[in-house]
N, C-alpha and C positions, 0 to 999 in steps of 0.2 A: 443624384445629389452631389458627387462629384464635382460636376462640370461646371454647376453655377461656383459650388467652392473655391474651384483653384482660379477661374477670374478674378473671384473679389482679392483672395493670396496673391495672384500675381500682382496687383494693385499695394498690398501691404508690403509683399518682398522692395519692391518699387521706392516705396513711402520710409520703408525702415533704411534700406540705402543710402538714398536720398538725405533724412534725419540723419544716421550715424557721421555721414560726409559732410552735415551741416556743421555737427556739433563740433566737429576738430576743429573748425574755422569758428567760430561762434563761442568756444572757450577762450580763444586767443583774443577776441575784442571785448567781450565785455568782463568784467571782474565779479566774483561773486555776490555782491552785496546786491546787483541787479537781475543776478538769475532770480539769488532768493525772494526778492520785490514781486520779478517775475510771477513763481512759481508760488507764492501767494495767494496772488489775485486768483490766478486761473485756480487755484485749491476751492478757493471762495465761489469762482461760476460754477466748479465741479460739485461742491456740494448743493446749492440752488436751481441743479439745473432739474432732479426730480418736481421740485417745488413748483417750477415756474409753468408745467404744463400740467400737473396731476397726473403723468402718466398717462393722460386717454390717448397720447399716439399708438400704446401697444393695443389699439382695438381695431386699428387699423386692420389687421392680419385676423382677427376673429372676426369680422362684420361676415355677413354671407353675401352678400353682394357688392359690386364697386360701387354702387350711390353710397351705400350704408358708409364702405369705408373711404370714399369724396369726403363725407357729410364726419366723419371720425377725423380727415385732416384738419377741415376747417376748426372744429372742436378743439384740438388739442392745436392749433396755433393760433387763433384768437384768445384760447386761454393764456398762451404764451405771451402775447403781446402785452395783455390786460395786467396780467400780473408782473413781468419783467419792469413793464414803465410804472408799476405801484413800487419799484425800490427807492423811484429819486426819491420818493416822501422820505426814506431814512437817511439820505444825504446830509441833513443839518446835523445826523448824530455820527457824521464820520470821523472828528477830530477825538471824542469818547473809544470809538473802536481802535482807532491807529492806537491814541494811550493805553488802551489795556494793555497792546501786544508791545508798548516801549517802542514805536518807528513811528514817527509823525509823518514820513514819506507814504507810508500808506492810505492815508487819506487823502491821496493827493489823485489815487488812481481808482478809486471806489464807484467813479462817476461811468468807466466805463463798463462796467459788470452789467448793465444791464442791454446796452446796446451788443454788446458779445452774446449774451443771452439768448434775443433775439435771433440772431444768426445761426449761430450753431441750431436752435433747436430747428430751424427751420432746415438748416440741411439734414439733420438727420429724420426728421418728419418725411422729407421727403424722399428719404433712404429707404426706411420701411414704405411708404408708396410703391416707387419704382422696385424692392425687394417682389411685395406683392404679386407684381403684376409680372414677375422675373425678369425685369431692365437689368440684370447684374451688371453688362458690362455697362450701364451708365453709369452704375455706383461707382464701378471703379476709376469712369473718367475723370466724375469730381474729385476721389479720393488723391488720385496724380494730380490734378490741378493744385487742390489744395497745399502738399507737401512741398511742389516745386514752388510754386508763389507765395506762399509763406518762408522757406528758406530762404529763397533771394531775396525777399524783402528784409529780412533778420539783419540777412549779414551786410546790405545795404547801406541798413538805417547804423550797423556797427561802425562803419567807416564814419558815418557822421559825427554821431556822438555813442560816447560809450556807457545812459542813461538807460533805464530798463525801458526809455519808450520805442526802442527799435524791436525789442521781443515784445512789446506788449502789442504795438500796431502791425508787426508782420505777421502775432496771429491772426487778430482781425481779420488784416487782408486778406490774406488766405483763407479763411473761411467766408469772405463774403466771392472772393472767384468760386470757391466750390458752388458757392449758392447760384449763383450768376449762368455756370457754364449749365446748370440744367434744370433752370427757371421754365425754359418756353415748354420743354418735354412736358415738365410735371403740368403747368399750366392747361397745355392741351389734350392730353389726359386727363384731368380734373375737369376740366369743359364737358367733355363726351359722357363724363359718366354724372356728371350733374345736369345733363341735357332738358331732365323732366325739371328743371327747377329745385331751387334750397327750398328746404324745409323746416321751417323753425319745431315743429313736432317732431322730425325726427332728429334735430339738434336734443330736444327734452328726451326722445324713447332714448337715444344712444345714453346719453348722461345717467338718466336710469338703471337699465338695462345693465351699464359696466360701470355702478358705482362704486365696484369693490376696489377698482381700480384707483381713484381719487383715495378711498378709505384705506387698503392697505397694501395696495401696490405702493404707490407714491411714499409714504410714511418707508415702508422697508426699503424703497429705493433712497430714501433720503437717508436712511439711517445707515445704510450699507454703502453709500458714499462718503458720509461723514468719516465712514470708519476707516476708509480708503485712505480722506486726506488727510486725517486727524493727526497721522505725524508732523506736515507742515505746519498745522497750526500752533500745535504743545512743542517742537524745535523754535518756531518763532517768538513762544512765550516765554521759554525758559531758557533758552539761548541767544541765537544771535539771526538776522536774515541771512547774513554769511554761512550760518551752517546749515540754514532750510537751502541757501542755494548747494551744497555740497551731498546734500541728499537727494535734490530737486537731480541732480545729473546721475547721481545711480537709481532712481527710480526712473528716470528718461531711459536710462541703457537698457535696466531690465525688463519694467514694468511695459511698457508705451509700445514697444512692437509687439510681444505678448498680448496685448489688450487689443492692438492691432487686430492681429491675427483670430483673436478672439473673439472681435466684433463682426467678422465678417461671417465667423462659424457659423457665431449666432443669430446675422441674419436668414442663412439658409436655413438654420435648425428650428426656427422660429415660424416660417413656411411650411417645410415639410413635417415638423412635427405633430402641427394642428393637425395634417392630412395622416401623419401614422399615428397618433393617439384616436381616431374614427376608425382605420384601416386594421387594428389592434399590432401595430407593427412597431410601437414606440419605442419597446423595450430594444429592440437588434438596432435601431436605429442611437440610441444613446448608447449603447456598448460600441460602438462602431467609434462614434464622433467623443467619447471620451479617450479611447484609445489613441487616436490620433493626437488629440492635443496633449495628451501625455508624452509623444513621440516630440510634437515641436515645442514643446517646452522643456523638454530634460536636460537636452546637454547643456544648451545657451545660460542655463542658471546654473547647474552643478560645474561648470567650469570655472565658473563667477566667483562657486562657493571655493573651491581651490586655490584659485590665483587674482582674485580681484582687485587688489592693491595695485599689483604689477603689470594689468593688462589696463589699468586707470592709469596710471604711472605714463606707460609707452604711446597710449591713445591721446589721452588730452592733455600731459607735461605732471610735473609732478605736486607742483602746484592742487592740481583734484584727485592727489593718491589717497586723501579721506576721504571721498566720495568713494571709492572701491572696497576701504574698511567698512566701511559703513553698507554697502552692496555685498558684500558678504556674510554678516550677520542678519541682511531682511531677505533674501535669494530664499530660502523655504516658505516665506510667506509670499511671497511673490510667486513661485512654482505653483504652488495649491492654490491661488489667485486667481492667478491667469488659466485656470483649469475650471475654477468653479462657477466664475463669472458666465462666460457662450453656456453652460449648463442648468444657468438659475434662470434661463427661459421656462424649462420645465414646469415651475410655478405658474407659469403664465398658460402654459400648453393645457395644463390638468386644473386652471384655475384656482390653485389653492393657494390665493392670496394672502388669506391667514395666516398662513403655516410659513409663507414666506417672509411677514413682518416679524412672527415670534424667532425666525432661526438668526435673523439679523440683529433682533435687540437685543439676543444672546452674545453674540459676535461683538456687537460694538462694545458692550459691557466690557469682557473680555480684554477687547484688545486698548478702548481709555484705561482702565484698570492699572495695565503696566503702563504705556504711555506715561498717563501721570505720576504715577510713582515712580518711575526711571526720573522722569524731569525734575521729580520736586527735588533730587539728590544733587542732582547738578552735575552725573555721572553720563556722558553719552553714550559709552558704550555698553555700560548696564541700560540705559533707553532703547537700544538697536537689538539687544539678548533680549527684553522683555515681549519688543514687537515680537521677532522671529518665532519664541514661545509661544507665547498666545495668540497670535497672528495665525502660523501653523496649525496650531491645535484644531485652532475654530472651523477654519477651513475645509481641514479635513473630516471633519466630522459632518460639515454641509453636505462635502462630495456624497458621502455616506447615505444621507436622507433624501440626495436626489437620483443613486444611485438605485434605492429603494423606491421609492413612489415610482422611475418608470420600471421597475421590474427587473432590474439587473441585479446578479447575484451579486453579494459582496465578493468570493472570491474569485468569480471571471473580472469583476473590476482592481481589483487589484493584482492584478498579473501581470498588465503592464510596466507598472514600475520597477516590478523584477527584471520583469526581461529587458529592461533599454538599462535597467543600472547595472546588468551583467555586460550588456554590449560595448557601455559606454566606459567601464571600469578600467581595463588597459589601456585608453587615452588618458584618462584623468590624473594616472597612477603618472604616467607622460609628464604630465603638465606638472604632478606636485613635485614630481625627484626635480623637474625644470626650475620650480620656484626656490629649492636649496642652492642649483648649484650653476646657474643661468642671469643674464640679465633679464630686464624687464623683454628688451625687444624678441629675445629666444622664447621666452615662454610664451609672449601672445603668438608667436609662429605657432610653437609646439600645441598650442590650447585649438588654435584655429586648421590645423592639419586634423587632428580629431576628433574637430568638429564633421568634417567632410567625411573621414574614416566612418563618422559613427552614423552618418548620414546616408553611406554606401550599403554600408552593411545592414539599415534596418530595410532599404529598398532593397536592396537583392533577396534580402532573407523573407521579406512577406512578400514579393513578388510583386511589388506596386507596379514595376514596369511594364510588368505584360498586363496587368487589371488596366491601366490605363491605355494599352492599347488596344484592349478589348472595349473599353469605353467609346473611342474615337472610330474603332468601327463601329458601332449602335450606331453611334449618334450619325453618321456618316448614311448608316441605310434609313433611319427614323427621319419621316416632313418635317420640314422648318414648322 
């Protein structure tokens, strides 16, 4: 399980790069008021993108055969198509949405939410395909395509004009190369395994079969996105785009490689765990892959929670040292996040789709709850304390329940947090005495020295080096 993992990472290490090297150039051309425009819209595809397929792409990975799951692609992206081009109907009501949120520049860019739509679902449909059938490293060719031809398009379109349509079109782009560079692959695999002919019966058995998916996958994936972006939207209601763009860059720092990282776990774990939930092997397999993303997610946020003003300060000018206030007080909702998210496969694994809308409608409650009452004060940093709170809370209590369903004691699952916040404790301790009596530039040295420290010492201490190179001989004597 390994092996497919650290392709897809080495694709995301790549991607996260690539983004962080963007964004220093990319804070310097455009002004806030177009990230926030930006980071709007894309809130707005983020939330509809459950919507606009019902979720039948995760049936892909259940179908028992490749026709089934051919016949599972075409489903869930003709759904996509059907419904993404049923948004222009709401078009004439875009002048009423821009006014609720007080920007009439927002109805300016509503038109392309659904051509985006489109795109994206279709790369990542074809993600889980090529996952399937273990193409990893195709995944991660698009995955590079996409970062680099989106970046260069961004800062491009920045030199031209400093309007959010250089972010808005460099995402596109880049997702339409992603699409682009592994069209023929999927295509031709899709051929071979539709060879006998489409089947409109089993277009109806599949829809049948995994309606729970439509019924309460899609619903809790909608709703566990809403609750994702629902800061952007209540910052844009009650405040300004200028400050959804100052949050839109600390959820970029912390959240976006995390989730990265995340999505790729989740593709393998999504794979192999069908096969260790049969195998009865589910439970060593989530105790495994929770651990680990407790391990890449700990420092990169608890260092955030230390010094984030000053390492926002020294990265992108001081101009976004609120976006690091602000990445400070959401960095535990963002930790337990980016952990629970690759794990809330499990639902999917064990089928218990129910169980998975009810834990989210909990969640969203929760985390609108404060949302709105931080906003209705007109207090941002009591908004950013209520996320962190109840954001946190919910989170952890998810890990909990999915901790439980595959079988993992609660406290072998929590062991790890002990142990990387013991490892990790003497850099941090580094970085805050840095933050009293250091500039900004000292401290991101000192934050980023142990980062590496604490990155050494969790490999040499669980011995990842020599597992991996016990790995590369397997694989080394095991047939292509």
């Amino acid at each position: 399980m390994r092996g497919p993992i650290l392709k897809l990472l080495s694709a995301t290490g790549y991607a996260s790069v690539v983004g962080y090297a963007g964004m220093l150039v990319l804070v310097r051309l455009y002004p806030e008021a177009s990230f926030g425009l930006f980071d709007f819209v894309i809130s707005i595809v983020g939330i509809l993108t459950p919507f606009v397929s019902l979720r039948y792409e995760d049936t892909l990975m259940l179908a028992e055969n490749d026709r089934d799951s051919a016949h599972s692609f075409l489903l869930a992206f003709g759904v996509t198509i059907g419904l993404s081009l049923g948004l222009f109907l709401l078009l004439p009501f875009g002048d009423l949405f821009a006014g609720f949120f007080g920007d009439e520049a927002i109805s300016d860019w509503l038109w392309i939410i659904p051509p985006i739509l489109i795109v994206v679902r279709y790369v990542r449909i074809s993600e889980l395909w090529l996952s399937r059938r273990e193409q990893f490293g195709r995944v991660s060719v698009g995955q590079i395509t996409y970062t680099t031809v989106m970046t260069g398009s961004r800062i491009g379109g920045g030199f031209i004009s400093t309007s959010p349509a250089g972010l808005i079109f460099g995402f596109l782009i880049g997702w339409l190369s992603s699409a682009l560079i592994n069209v023929r692959i999927v295509f031709r695999s899709l051929s071979g395994a539709l060879s006998e002919g489409i089947s409109a019966k089993k277009f109806k058995y599949l829809a049948v079969r995994y309606r729970r998916f439509p019924l309460f996958t899609m619903p809790a994936a909608f709703i566990s996105m809403l609750g994702l972006r629902l800061p952007f939207l209540v910052l844009a209601y009650f405040f300004s785009l200028e400050t959804v763009g100052y949050f839109g860059r600390a959820f970029n720092v912390l959240f976006i490689p995390l989730s990265l990282i995340g999505a790729a776990v989740a593709q393998v774990f999504f794979v192999r765990g069908v096969e260790a939930n049969r195998d009865g092997t589910l439970s060593t397999i989530t105790e495994t892959i929770h651990k680990r993303l407790v391990f890449l997610a700990w420092y990169p946020v608890t260092v955030i929670m230390v010094a984030g003003p000053e390492i926002f300060h020294f990265l992108l000018g001081e101009t976004w040292q609120m976006s690091g206030v602000m990445a400070q007080y959401m960095a535990p909702w963002v930790l337990f996040s980016a952990i629970a998210s690759p794990l809330s496969r499990l639902f999917d694994v064990l089928e218990r789709q129910r169980m998975e809308f009810a834990t989210n409608v909990v969640m969203f409650v929760v985390v609108a709850t404060g949302l709105i009452y931080g906003g209705s004060t007109g207090d941002l940093i009591l908004t950013m304390q209520l996320l962190a709170i109840g954001g946190t809370a919910v989170r952890v209590w998810q890990i909990g329940i999915l901790m439980r369903m595959a079988g993992v004691r609660i406290r072998t699952a929590v062991k790890p947090y002990f142990r990387y916040a013991l490892l990790s404790l003497p850099w941090l301790a580094l970085t805050g005495a840095a933050v009293l009596w250091t500039s900004p530039a000292i401290i991101t040295l000192v934050g980023t020295v142990g980062g590496v420290a604490f990155l050494a010492s969790v490999v040499f201490s669980e011995g990842l080096v020599a597992s991996r190179e016990r790995l590369d001989e397997s694989e080394s004597e095991s047939p292509e």
